[in-house]
N, C-alpha and C positions, 0 to 999 in steps of 0.2 A: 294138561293145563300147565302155562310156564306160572312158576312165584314169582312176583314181583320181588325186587335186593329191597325193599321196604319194608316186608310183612317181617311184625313184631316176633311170633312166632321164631322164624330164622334168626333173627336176633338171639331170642334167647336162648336159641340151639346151639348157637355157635359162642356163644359167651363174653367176646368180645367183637370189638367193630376198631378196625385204626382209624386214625384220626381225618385219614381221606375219606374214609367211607360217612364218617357221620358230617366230615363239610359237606358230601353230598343230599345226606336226608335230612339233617337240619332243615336247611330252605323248602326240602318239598312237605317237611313235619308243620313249620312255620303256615305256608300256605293252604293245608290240609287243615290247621287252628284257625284260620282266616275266612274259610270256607263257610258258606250259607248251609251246605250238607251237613248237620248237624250228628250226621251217621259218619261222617270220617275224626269226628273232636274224640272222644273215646280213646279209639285207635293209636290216635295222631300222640294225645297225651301221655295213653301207657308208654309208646315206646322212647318219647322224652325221657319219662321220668327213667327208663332202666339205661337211658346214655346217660343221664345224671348220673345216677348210682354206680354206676358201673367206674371201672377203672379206667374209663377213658379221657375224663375229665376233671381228675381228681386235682390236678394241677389247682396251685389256684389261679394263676393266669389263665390257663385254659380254661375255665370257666369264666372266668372274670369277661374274659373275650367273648365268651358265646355273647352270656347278656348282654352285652354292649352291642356285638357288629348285630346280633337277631335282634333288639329291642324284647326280647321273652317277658319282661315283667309288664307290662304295658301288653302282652294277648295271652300272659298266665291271667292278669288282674278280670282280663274281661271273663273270666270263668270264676273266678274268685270270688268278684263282686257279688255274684250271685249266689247271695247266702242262704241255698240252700244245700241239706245234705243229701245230694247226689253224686254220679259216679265223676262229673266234669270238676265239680268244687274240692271235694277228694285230693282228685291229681293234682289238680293245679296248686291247690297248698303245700301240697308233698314234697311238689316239683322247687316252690317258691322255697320252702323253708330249707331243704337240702341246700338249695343254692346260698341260702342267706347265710345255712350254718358254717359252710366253708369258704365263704367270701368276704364275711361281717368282720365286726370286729372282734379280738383277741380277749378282750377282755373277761376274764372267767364268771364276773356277775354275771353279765350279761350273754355269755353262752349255757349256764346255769338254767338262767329265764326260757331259753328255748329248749333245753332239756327237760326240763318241767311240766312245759308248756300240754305235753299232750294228756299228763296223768291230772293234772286238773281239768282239762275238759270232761272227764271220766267224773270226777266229782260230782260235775252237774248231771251227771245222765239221768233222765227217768227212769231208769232202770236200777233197782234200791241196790242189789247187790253189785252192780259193777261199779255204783257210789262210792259204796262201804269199800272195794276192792281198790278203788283211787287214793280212797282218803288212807287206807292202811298202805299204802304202797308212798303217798307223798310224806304221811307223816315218819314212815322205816327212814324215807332218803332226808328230809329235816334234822334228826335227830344224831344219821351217822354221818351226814357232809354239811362241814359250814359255810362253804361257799356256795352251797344250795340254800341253807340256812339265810345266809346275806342277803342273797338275789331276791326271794323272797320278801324279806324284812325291805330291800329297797325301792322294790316295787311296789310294794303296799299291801301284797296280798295276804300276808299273817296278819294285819293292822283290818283286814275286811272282815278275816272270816273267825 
């Protein structure tokens, strides 16, 4: 049986992909996220997310470009929107926030807030000790970085909790 030059797999065997190669899977990644077959979104997402990750995009134009000429955030959102925790809402956050960390803006507050961002979600878990594991791990980073300390203070969340 031939591999398809798609499967994720080969991807992450090979470790990297040039930039020809992912102008080609892009679109068919795009389309496979477009799809009714709800068996290829999975798929279709891991292997976004490790061209994000990966070194092949690290540019920030080259990123900057993907989301623009692919429209990504507008068919990340339509998995996003669905707020629930499964394996589609997962990536597409991954995918959204990787993108946003290296495309956004400079500004240290507010890259601060996204570095943050996941050990508070930890905060709320039902799960008591991966709370108490959030809360010691946000209050370590509070106390030794004050630009985490700011970000915080500017967003209101020391002021909530």
């Amino acid at each position: 049986m031939q591999e398809s030059s798609n499967n994720p797999d080969k991807h992450a065997e090979s470790g990297t992909q040039s930039s020809i190669d992912v102008a080609t899977i892009i679109p068919h990644l795009i389309q496979n996220l477009q799809s009714d077959n709800t068996n290829l979104h999975i798929p279709a997402l891991r292997q976004l997310l490790g061209i994000v990750i990966d070194g092949i995009i690290q540019l920030y134009l080259e990123s900057k470009d993907l989301v623009l000429k692919y429209e990504l955030k507008p068919i990340l959102n339509k998995f996003a929107g669905n707020v629930e925790k499964n394996e589609n809402f997962v990536l597409s956050t991954t995918i959204l926030h990787v993108i946003e960390v290296r495309n956004g803006n400079d500004d240290k507050i507010i890259l601060a807030g996204a570095a943050t961002e996941s050990i508070i979600l930890t905060i709320f878990s039902p799960d008591d000790k991966i709370s108490k594991s959030g809360s010691k791990a946000l209050e370590k980073l509070i106390s030794e970085n004050e630009i985490i300390r700011n970000s915080l203070m500017t967003t209101g969340f020391i002021q909530t909790v």
